[in-house]
Structures are given as C-alpha cells and as structure tokens.
SEKOLMAR-72977 format. One line per field, with one value per atom (N, C-alpha, C, CB): residue number from 1; x, y, z. Coordinates in steps of 0.2 Angstrom, whole numbers. Glycine has a CB too. Example, Ala and Ser with C-alpha at 12.3 -4.5 7.8 and 13.67 -1.06 7.14 Angstrom:
2
resi <- (1, 1, 1, 1, 2, 2, 2, 2)
xx <- (66, 62, 66, 57, 64, 68, 64, 70)
yy <- (-28, -22, -16, -22, -11, -5, 0, -3)
zz <- (39, 39, 39, 45, 35, 36, 39, 29)
END
This chain:
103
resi <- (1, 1, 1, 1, 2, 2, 2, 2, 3, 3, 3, 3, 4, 4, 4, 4, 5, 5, 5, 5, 6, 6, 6, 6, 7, 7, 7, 7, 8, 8, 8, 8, 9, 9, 9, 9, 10, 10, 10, 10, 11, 11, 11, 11, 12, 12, 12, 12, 13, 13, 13, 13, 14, 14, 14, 14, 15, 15, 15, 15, 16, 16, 16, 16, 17, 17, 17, 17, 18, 18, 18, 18, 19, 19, 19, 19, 20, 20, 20, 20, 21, 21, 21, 21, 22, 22, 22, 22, 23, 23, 23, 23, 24, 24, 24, 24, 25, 25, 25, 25, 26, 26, 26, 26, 27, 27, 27, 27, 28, 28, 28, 28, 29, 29, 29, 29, 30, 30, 30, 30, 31, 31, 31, 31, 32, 32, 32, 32, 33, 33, 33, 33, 34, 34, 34, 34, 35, 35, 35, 35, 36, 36, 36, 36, 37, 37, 37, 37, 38, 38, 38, 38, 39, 39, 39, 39, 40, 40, 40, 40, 41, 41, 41, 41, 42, 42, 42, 42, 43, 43, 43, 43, 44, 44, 44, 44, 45, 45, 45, 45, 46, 46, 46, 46, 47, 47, 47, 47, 48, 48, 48, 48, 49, 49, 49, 49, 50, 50, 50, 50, 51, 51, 51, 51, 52, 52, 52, 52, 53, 53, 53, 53, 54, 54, 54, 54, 55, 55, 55, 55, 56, 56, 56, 56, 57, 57, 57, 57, 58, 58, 58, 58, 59, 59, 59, 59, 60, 60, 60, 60, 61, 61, 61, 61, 62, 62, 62, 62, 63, 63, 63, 63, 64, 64, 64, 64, 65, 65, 65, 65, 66, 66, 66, 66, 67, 67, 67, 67, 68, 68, 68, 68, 69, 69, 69, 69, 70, 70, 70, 70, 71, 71, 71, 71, 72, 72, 72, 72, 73, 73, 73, 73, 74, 74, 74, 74, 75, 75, 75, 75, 76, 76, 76, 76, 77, 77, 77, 77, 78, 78, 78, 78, 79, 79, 79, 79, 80, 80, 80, 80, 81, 81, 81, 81, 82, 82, 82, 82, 83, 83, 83, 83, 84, 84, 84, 84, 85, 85, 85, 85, 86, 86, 86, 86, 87, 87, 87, 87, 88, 88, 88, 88, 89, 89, 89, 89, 90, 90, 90, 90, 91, 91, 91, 91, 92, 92, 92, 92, 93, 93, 93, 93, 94, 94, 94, 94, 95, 95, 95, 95, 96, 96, 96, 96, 97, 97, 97, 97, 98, 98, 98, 98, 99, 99, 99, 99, 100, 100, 100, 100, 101, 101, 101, 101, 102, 102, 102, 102, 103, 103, 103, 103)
xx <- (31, 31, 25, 38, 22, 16, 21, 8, 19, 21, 13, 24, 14, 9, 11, 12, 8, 9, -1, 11, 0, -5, -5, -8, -11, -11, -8, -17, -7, -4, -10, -2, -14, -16, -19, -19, -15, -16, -12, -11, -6, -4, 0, -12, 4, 8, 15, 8, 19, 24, 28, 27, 35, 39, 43, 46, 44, 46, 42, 47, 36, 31, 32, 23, 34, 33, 39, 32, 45, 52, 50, 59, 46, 48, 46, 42, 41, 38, 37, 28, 43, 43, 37, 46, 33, 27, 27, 19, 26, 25, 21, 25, 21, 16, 13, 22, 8, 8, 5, 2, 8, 6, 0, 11, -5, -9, -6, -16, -10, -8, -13, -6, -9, -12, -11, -10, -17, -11, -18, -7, -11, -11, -9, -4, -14, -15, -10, -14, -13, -9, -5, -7, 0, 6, 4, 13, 6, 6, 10, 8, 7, 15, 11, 19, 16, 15, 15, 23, 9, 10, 13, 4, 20, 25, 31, 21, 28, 37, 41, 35, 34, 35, 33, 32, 27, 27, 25, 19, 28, 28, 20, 36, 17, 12, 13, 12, 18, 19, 22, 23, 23, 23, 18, 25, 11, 9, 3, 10, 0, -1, 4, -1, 6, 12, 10, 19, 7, 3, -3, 3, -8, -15, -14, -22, -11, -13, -13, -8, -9, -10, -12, -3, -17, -21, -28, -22, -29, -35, -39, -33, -37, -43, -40, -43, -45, -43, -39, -47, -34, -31, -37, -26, -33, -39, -33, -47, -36, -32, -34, -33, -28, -31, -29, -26, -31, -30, -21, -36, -17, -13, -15, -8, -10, -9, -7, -3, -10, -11, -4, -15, 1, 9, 13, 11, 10, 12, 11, 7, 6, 3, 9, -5, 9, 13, 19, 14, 24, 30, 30, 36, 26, 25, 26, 21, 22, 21, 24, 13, 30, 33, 40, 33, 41, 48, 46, 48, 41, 40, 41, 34, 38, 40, 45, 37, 50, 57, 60, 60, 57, 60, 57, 62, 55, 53, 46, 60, 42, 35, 31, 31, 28, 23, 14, 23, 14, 5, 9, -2, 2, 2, -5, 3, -4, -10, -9, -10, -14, -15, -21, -16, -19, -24, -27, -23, -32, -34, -40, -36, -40, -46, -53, -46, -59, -65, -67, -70, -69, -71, -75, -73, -78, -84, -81, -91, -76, -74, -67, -73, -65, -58, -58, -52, -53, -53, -45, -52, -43, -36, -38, -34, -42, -43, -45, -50, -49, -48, -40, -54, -40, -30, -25, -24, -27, -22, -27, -21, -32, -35, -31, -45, -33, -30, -23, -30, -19, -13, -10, -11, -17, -18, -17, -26)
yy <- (66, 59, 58, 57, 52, 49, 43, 46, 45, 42, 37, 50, 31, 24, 24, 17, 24, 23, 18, 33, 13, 12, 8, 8, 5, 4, -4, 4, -8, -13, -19, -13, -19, -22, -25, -19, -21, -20, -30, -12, -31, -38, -40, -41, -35, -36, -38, -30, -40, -44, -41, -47, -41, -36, -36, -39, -39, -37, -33, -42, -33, -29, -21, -32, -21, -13, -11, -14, -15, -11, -9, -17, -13, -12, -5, -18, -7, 1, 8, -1, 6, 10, 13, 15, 5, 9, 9, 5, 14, 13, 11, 18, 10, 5, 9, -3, 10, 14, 7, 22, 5, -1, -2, -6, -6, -6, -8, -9, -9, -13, -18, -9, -23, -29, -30, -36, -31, -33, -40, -25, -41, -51, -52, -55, -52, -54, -50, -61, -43, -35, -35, -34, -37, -33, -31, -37, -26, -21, -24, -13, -24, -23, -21, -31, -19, -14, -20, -7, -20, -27, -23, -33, -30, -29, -24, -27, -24, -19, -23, -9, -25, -28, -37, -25, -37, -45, -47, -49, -52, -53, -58, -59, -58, -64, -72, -63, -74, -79, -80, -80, -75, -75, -74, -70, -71, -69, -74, -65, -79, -84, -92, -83, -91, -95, -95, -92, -87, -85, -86, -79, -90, -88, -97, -84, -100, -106, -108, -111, -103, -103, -97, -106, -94, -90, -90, -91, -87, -88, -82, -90, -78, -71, -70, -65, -70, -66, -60, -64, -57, -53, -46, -58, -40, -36, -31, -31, -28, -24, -16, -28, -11, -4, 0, -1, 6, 11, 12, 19, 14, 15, 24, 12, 27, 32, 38, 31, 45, 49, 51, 55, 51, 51, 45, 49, 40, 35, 38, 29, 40, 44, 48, 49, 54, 61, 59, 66, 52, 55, 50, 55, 46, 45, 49, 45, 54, 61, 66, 64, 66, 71, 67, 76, 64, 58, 57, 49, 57, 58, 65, 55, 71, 77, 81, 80, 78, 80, 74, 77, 69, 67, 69, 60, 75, 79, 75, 80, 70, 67, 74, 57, 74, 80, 79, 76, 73, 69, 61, 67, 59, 56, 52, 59, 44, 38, 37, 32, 37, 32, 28, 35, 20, 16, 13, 11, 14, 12, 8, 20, 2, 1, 6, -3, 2, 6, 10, 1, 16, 20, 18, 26, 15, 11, 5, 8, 2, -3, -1, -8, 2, 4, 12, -1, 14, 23, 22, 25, 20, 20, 25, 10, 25, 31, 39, 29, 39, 46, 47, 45, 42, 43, 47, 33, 45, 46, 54, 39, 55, 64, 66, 66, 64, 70, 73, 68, 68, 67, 73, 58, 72, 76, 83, 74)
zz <- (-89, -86, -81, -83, -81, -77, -72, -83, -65, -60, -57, -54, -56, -54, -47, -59, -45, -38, -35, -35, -32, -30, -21, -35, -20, -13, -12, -10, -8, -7, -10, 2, -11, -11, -21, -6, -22, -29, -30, -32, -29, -29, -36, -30, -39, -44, -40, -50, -44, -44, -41, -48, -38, -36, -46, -28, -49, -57, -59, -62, -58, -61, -58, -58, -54, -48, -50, -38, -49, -53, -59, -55, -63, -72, -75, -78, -70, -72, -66, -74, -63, -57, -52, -58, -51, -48, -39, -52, -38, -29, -24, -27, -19, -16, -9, -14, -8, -1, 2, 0, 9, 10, 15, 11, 15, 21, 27, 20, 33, 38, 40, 41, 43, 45, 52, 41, 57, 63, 65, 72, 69, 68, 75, 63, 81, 87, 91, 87, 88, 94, 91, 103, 84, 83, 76, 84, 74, 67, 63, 67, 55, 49, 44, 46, 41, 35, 28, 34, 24, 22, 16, 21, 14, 8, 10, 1, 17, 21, 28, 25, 30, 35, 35, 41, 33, 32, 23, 39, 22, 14, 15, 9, 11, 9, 11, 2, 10, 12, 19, 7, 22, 30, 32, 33, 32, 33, 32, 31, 27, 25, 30, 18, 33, 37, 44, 36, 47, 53, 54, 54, 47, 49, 51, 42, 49, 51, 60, 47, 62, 71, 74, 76, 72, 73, 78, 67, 83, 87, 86, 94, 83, 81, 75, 85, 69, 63, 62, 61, 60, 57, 54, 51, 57, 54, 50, 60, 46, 42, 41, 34, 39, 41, 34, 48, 32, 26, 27, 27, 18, 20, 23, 16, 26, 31, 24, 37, 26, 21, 17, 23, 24, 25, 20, 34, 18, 15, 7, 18, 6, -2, -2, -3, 4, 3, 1, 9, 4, 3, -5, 10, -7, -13, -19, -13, -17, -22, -20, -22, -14, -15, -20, -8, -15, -22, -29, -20, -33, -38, -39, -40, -37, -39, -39, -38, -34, -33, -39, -24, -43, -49, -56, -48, -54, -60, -65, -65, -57, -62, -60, -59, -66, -70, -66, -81, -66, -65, -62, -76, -58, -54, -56, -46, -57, -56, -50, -61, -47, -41, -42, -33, -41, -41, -34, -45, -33, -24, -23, -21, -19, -20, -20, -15, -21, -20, -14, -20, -17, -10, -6, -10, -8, -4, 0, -10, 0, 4, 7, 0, 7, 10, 9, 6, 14, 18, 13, 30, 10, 6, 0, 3, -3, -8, -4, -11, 1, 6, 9, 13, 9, 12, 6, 14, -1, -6, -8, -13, -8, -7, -2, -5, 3, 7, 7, 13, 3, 4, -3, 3, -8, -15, -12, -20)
END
C-alpha cells in the first residue's frame, strides 16, 4: 500500500483528504506575533476574515521536519509499504527539505 501525504498548501477538500486518506503536514502563518498551523489551528476562512484588519501582512513558515516524521511513522505503524509526498517547489518553499530530512 502507498501512503499520500502532502503539505498544507496543497488545498484539497477535507472529503478529498478523508477519501483517500491523505495527510497534511501543515505550514505556518503568523498574523501580527501569533502562530497557527494552517488547517489545525486557523481554517481559511478565518484566516481570510483576519486579513481585512490587518496592519502588517501575515508571513508564513515550512511545515517542521517533525510534522513529515510523525506522518511517516503513523503510516508505517499501519503497515504503509511507500510514501508519496507532494510538496511545494524546492525553489520556493523549505517544505520539501523538511519532508528529506524527515525521509
């Protein structure tokens, strides 16, 4: 069995992520000095709800290598074989070096 696991940013549905049991390592956003794990702590539509009173753009961070690991180890404690990870571009985001290291 092949285990799907990708970064937050990827943007599929929550029916989509059940259907095919895929996993989410989430990035982070923080939003004038406070952190959230986006799709654990703040939904999209929260989040889009904050930018309108906003006085400094929102900056966003790789998810954490620890985020991939315990991914991949919960898939292998359920007897997944291989692992997809989809990640953004290495060239734009440290979210693919997070999911190596984590390899």
């Amino acid at each position: 069995m092949i285990k799907i696991m990708a970064d937050s940013t990827c943007d599929l549905s929550q029916e989509i992520l059940d259907k095919y049991d895929i996993s989410i390592a989430p990035l982070t956003v923080t939003i004038e000095g406070k952190t959230y794990r986006d799709r654990v702590d703040i939904t999209a539509d929260e989040f889009y709800s904050m930018m309108e009173n906003l006085e400094t753009p929102p900056t966003t961070g790789m998810p954490s290598p620890s985020s991939y690991l315990d991914i991949m180890k919960e898939a292998k404690d359920k007897g997944m074989e291989e692992i997809l990870c989809i990640c953004m571009s290495s060239g734009t985001s440290g979210a693919y070096q997070s999911a190596v290291l984590a390899k």
